[in-house]
C-alpha positions, 0 to 999 in steps of 0.5 A: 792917150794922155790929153788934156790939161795937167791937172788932169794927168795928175789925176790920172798919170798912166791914162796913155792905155788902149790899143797900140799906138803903133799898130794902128799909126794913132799918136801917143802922148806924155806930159809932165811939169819940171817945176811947179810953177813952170809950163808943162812939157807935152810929148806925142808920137806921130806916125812920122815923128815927136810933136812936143810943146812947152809954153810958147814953145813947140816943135816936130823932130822926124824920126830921121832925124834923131841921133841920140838917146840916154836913159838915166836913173835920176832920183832927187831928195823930193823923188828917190824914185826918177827916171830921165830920157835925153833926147838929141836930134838935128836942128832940135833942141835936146829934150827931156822926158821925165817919169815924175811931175810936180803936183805940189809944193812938197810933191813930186807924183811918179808916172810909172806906167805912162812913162814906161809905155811911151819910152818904149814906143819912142824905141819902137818906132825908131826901131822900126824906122830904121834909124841909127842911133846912139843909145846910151845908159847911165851916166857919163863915164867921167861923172860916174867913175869918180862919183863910185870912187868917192862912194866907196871912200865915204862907205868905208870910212863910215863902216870904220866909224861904226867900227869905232863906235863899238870898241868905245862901247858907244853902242847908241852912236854906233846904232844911229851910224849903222842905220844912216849907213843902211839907207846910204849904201842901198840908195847908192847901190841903186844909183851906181847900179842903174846907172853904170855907163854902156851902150844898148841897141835901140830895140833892147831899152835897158829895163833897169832903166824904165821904171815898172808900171 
């Protein structure tokens, strides 16, 4: 179980190990900060429903009253490597779990395993108590189609500039472009990749959308 202060989960962030949570009914906790210099977000599984707490702020979702989930693949220029679960329930404001947290003025630290583990548990325990949810994948369809549209745009014309480049014998610029080309089209096929839209049942996560311990 992840306790304590965040200092602490920034020297351990997979520290939620031991036996299962759901098994035994013992609650299972996760934290991490959105920004540097803003309060922690906490999260932990009870028998009957999410505690959570930022700052001054606090409350208690029952499982009944969830109503939606999304698992996302959110990289950013600090983080390639992010992932986010929104959370939407009744009377509750959305939350949002996120498997990095800031650990410097130039670091975000990924917490791979811990987020892992309680995303999944989150599933499980919904699972089990029989809630129905609407569990959905990626990114909005009207965010995501017109984003692919442009991507497409922009890695055709850049494959045309290379193109260019080698009819002019412009061997150097057309080396640059080809590499910015290579890091542009993996990190974009990982983008639209992970997170084309769609739906999942709350017992089946998606794991190409939990990142591997």
């Amino acid at each position: 179980m992840v306790n304590g202060n965040f200092g602490a989960a920034d020297k351990a962030p997979a520290a939620a190990t031991g036996a299962d949570p759901s098994a035994s009914g013992e609650a299972l906790s996760y934290e991490y900060r959105s920004s540097l210099l803003g309060a922690g977000w906490h999260f932990s599984l009870t028998p009957a429903g999410i505690d959570w707490r930022t700052g001054p702020r606090s409350g208690f979702i029952p499982y009944g009253d969830v109503r939606g989930l999304r698992l996302s693949y959110r990289p950013t220029s600090m983080q390639s490597h992010r992932f986010v679960t929104e959370v939407w329930a009744l009377k509750a404001p959305a939350l949002r779990i996120v498997s990095t947290t800031w650990k410097s003025m130039v670091e975000q630290q990924r917490q791979d395993a811990a987020y892992t583990r309680f995303v999944s548990e989150l599933h499980a325990r919904l699972a089990a108590a029989r809630v129905a949810v609407d569990c959905e994948r990626g990114r909005p369809p009207l965010i995501y189609w017109p984003g692919l549209v442009v991507f497409v745009g922009v890695t055709l014309a850049m494959a045309m500039l290379i193109v260019r480049a080698l009819q002019a014998h412009v061997i150097a610029g057309a080396v640059f472009v080809a590499i910015f080309f290579a890091l542009f089209v993996r990190q974009g096929w990982m983008f639209f990749g992970r997170n084309r839209p769609g739906r999942y049942r709350v017992n089946e996560p998606p794991p190409s959308l939990l990142p591997k311990g």
